[in-house]
C-alpha positions in Angstrom: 34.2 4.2 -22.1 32.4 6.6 -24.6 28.8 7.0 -23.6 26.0 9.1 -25.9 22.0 9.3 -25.1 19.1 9.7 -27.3 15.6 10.1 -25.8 13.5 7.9 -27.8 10.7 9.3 -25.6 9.9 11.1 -22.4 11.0 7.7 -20.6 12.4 6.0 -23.2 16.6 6.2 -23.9 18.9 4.4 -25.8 22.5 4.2 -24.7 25.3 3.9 -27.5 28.4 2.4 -25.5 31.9 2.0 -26.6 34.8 0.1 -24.0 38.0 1.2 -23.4 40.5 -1.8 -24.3 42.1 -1.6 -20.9 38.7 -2.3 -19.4 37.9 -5.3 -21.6 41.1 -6.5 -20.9 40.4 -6.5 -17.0 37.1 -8.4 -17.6 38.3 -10.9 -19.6 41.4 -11.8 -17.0 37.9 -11.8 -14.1 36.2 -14.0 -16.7 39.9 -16.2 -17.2 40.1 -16.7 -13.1 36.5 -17.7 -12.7 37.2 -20.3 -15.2 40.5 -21.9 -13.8 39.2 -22.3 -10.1 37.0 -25.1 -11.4 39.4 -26.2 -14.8 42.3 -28.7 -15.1 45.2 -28.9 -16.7 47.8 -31.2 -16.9 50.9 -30.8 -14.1 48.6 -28.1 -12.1 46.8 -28.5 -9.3 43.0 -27.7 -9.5 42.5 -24.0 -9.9 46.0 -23.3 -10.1 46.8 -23.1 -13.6 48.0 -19.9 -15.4 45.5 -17.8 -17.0 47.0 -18.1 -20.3 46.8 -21.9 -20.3 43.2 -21.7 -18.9 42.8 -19.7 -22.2 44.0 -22.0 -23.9 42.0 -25.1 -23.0 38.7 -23.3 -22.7 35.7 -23.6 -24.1 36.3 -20.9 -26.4 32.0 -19.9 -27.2 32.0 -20.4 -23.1 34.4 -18.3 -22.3 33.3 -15.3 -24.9 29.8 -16.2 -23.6 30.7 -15.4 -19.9 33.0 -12.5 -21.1 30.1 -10.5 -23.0 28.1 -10.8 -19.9 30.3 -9.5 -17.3 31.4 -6.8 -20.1 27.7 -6.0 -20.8 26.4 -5.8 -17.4 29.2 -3.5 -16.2 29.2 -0.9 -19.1 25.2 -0.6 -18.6 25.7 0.1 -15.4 28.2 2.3 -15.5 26.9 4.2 -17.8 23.4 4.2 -16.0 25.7 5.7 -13.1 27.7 8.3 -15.2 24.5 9.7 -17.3 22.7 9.7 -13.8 19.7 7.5 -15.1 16.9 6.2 -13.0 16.0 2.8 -15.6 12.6 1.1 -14.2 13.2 -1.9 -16.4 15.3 -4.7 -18.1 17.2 -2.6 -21.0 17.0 -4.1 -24.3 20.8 -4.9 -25.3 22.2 -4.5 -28.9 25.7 -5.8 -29.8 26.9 -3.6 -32.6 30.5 -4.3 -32.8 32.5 -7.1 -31.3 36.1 -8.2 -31.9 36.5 -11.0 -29.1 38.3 -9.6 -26.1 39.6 -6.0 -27.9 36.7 -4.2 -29.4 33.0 -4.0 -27.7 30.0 -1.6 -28.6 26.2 -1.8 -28.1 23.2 -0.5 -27.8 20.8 0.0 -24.6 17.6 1.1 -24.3 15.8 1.5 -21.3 12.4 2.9 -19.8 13.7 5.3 -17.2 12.0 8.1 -15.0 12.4 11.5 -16.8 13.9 14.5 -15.5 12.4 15.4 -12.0 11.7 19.2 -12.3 11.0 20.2 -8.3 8.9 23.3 -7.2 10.2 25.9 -4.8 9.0 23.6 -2.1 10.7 25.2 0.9 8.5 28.2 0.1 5.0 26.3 -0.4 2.9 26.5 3.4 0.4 24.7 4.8 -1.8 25.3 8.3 -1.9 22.1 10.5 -5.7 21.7 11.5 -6.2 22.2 14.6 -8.1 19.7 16.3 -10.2 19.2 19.8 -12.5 17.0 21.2 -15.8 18.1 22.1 -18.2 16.9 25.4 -20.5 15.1 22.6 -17.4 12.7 21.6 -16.9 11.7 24.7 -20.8 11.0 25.0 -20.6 9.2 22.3 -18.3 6.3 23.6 -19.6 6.4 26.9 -23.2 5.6 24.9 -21.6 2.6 23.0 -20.3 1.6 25.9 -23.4 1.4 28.3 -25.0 -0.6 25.0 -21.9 -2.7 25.0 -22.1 -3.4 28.4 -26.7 -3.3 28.4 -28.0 -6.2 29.7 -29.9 -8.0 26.6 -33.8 -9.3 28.0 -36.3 -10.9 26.0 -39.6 -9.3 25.1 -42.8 -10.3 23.3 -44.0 -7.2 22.5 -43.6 -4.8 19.8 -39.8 -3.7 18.8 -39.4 0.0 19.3 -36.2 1.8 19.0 -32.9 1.3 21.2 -34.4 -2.9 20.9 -32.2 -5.6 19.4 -33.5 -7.3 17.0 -31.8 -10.8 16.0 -32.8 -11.5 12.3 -32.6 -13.5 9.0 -33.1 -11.3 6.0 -32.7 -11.8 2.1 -32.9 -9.0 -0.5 -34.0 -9.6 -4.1 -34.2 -7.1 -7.4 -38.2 -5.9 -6.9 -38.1 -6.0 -10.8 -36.0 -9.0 -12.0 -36.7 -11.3 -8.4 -32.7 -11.7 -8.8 -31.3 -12.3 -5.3 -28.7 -9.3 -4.4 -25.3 -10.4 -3.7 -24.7 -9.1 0.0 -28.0 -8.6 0.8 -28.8 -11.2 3.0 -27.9 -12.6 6.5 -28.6 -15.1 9.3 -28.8 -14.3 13.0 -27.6 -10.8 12.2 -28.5 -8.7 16.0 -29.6 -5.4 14.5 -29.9 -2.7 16.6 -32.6 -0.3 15.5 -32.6 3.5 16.1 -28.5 3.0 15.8 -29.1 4.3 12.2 -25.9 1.7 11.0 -27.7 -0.5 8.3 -29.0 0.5 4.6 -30.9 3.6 5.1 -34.4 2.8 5.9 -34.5 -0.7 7.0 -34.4 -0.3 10.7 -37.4 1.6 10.2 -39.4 -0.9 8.6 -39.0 -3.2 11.4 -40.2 -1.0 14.3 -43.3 -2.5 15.5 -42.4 -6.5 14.5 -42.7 -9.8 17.1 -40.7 -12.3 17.7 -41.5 -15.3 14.9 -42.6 -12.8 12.9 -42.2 -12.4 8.9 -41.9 -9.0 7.4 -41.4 -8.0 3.7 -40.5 -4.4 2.6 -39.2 -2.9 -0.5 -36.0 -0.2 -0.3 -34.8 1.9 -2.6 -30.9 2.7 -1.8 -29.8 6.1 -1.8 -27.8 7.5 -5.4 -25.1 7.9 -3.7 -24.8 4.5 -2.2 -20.7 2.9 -1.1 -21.7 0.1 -3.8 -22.4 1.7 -7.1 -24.2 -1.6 -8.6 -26.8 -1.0 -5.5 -27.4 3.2 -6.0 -31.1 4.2 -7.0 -31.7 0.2 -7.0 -35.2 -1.2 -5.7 -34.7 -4.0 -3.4 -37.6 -6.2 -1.6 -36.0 -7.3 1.5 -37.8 -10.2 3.3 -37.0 -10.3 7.2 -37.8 -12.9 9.9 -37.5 -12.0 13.3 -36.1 -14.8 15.5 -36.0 -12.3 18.7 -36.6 -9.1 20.1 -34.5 -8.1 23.4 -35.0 -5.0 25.6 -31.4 -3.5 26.3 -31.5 -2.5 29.7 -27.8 0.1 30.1 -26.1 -0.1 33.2 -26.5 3.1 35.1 -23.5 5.7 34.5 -22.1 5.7 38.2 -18.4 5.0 39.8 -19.6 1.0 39.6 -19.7 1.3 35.8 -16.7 3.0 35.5 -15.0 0.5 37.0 -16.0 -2.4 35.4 -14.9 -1.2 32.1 -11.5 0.0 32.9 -9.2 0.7 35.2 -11.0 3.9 36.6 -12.3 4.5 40.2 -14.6 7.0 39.1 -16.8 8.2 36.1 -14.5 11.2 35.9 -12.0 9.3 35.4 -13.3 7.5 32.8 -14.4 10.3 31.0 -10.6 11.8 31.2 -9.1 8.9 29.9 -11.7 8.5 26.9 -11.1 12.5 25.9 -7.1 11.7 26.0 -7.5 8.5 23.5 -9.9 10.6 21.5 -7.6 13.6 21.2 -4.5 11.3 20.4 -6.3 9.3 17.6 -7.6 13.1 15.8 -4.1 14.2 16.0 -2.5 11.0 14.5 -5.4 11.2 12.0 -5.2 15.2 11.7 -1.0 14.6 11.4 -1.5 11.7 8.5 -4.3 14.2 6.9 -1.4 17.0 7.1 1.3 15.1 5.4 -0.9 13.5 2.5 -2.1 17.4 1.8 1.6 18.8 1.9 2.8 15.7 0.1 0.3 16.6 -2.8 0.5 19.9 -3.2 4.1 19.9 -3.9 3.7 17.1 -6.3 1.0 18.6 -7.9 3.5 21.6 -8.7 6.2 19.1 -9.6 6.4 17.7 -13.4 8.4 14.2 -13.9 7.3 11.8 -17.0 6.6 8.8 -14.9 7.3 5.2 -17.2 4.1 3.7 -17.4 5.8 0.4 -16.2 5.7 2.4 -12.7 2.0 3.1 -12.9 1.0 -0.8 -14.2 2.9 -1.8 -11.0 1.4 0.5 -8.5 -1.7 -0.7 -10.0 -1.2 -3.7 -9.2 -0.4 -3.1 -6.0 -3.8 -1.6 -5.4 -5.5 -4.5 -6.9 -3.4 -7.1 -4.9 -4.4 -4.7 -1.6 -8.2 -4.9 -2.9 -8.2 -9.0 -3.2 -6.8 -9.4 0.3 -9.4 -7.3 1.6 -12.6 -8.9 -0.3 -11.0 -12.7 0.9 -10.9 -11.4 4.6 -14.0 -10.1 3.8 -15.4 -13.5 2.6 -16.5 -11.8 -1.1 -14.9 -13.2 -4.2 -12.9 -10.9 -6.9 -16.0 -11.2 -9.3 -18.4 -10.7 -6.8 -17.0 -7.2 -6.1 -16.6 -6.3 -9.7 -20.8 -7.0 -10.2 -21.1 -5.0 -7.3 -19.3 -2.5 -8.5 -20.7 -2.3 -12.5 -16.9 -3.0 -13.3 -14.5 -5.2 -15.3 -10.7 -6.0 -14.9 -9.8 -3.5 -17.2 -12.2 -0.9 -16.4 -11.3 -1.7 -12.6 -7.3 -1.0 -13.8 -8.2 2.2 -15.6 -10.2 4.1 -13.0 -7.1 3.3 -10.4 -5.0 5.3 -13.2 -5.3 8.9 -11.8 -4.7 7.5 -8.1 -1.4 4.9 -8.7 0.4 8.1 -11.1 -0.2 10.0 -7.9 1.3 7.6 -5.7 4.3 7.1 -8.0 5.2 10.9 -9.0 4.3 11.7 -5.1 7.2 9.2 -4.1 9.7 9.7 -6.8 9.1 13.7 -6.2 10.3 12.8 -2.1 12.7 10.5 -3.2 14.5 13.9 -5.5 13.6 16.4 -2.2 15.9 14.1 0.3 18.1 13.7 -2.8 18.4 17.7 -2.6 18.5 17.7 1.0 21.2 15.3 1.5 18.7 13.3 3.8 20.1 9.6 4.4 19.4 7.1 7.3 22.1 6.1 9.2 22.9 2.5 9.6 22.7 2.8 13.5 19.2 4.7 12.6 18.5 1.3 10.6 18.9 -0.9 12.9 17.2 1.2 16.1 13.7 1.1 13.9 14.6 -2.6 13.4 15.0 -3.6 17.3 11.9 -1.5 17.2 10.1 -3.9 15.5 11.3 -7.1 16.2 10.0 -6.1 20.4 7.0 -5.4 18.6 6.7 -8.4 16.9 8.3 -11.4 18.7 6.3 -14.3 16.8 9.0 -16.8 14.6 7.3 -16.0 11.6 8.2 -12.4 11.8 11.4 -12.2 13.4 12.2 -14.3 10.1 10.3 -12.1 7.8 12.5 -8.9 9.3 15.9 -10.6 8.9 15.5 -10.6 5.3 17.4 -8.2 3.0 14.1 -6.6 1.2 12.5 -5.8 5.0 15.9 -3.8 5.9 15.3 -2.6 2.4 11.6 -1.4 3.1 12.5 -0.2 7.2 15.2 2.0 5.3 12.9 3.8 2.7 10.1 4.1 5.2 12.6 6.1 7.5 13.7 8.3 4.4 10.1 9.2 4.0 9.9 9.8 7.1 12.8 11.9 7.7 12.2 13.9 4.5 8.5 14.5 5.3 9.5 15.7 8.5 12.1 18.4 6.9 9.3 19.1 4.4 6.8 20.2 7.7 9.8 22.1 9.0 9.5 24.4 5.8 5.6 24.3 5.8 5.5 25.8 8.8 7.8 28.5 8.4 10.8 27.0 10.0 
């Protein structure tokens, strides 16, 4: 086969094909014994016939039909193979010349991720953060706990705070009177003093009854989570169904006990610094690799098809959706919220989902130039793995598909390669 390229663009290529005769000829006896396992012909039994009868009684526009597609689909791809091409899309198929079963040519062109130019990256460092955990951490969750485990008593006097208040509360626009989409509640057990609701609020509800009615006008801060709420004026409107007094257990051997398996408050304490330091060094250890990850693509250049990006986009938007339903908030609703539109939502992801696409094509090209691979046994150690894990039906089914081996497989290449790449960043 004669193969030339053009770039039509960074991503863009056209392939101009030529096959040798001796390869058409091959496909078209494939294509001939396809055809006679299902044709027959008079004084042979079903499937049996010879290939140049089967010829002969075919459907001829059939038969150069099926021919063009198996001869087609086998030059493209081995001529994606032998120009090492990494196409991202259907190609767009041109048939130049064709003289039925003797002479084939065409044209191909194809979106395709450009040349992947890497940076030194065995010589690019990066310090692990070293992480502890400090006496006030482990205060911290002993505090949550004794107000987990406080015993809740009813009071008629003023709230104060460390008090739980249980309360209904709507928020409208002080300007417009437009009720604000998330700003409301019913029988929502606030906790004021714990400093955990919009900035201000508990405040304004130090000093209220129970049965009382209380209306109060905040201004959230500019740099507010929801941009549609930041500098915004808001009069909220609270009733107060009750006020309870939380009464923590004392901090003794009893209490220790009766949250965990612990004979003493030492003991508790131990156990709570050993979870804490395991969950900063996963977080520190994820932190690590996204740093090292990005700073070697950020010296790496590849021309990324933009097909890549609109489906890493959508990705992100797909991830967004299943969040805002478990959330019980609607698509639109978090749009308003946010001051944003579909499209404007799609173009501020951009930046992000080209990162996430050049960062996993660049690791893709490092295990390439490492030699990196997962071993089938590897395969199917991380799939036992799982399906212990996870023994329901429903996923036991989902992991015996093809694209989950598929995913389990890549995810270990990552893995694997990120783990050579930390070798390196370390000096090793």
């Amino acid at each position: 086969m004669q193969v030339s390229t053009k770039n039509l663009s960074d991503t863009k290529v056209q392939l101009t094909l030529a096959a040798d005769a001796d390869v058409l000829h091959e496909i078209k006896q494939e294509t001939l014994k396809t055809f006679a396992r299902s044709m027959k012909v008079a004084g042979f039994r079903e499937g049996k016939a010879p290939l140049n009868l089967v010829e002969k009684y075919a459907d001829p526009a059939r038969l150069q039909s099926e021919f063009l597609e198996r001869a087609i689909n086998r030059l493209y791809l081995d001529a994606i193979e032998d120009q090492n091409l990494r196409p991202v899309d259907q190609p767009q198929i041109k048939i130049t010349k064709f003289v039925p079963f003797d002479t084939l040519e065409l044209t191909a062109e194809v979106e395709a991720v450009g040349d992947i130019k890497l940076p030194d990256y065995k010589k690019i460092k990066l310090t692990p953060e070293k992480v502890t955990v400090a006496a006030k951490d482990v205060d911290e969750v002993i505090t949550n706990l004794r107000t987990r485990e406080a015993e809740k008593k009813d009071v008629t006097r003023a709230a104060t705070k460390g008090d739980q208040a249980t309360i209904d509360f709507t928020g409208v626009d002080t300007k417009t009177k437009e009720p604000i989409q998330g700003a409301d509640g019913k029988d929502y057990p606030l906790l004021l003093g714990s400093n955990t609701f919009i900035p201000g609020f508990e405040d304004n509800l130090l000093g209220v009854k129970t049965g009382e009615e209380k209306t109060f006008t905040i201004t959230f801060p500019k740099d507010y989570g929801v941009k549609a709420l930041q500098n915004r004026k808001v009069d909220f409107t609270v009733t107060v169904h009750k006020v309870q007094e939380l009464v923590e257990p004392k901090l003794d051997d009893e209490f220790a006990a009766k949250v965990g398996p612990f004979k003493t408050v030492a003991e508790l304490k131990d156990d709570i610094k050993k979870q804490l330091q395991a969950e900063k060094e996963y977080q520190a250890s994820q932190k690590y690799a996204d740093n090292l990850i990005t700073k070697i693509t950020e010296k790496a250049t590849v021309a990324i098809p933009q097909v890549l990006i609109d489906e890493q986009i959508d990705r992100i938007e797909r991830d967004q959706r299943q969040n805002l339903m478990y959330r019980g908030q609607t698509w639109q609703e978090f749009l308003d919220s946010e001051g944003l539109t579909d499209e404007t939502f799609r173009e501020k992801q951009t930046d992000a989902a080209a990162l996430r696409v050049k960062a996993g094509l660049v690791l893709s090209a490092i295990a390439e130039a490492e030699k990196i691979t997962v071993t089938p046994e590897e395969l199917e150690g991380q799939l036992t793995s799982l399906r212990a894990q996870y023994p329901d039906k429903q996923m036991q089914a989902e992991l015996a598909k093809p694209e989950a081996r598929r995913d389990v497989a890549s995810r270990l290449m990552t893995e694997k390669t990120l783990a050579k790449l930390k070798e390196y960043a370390a000096g090793n």
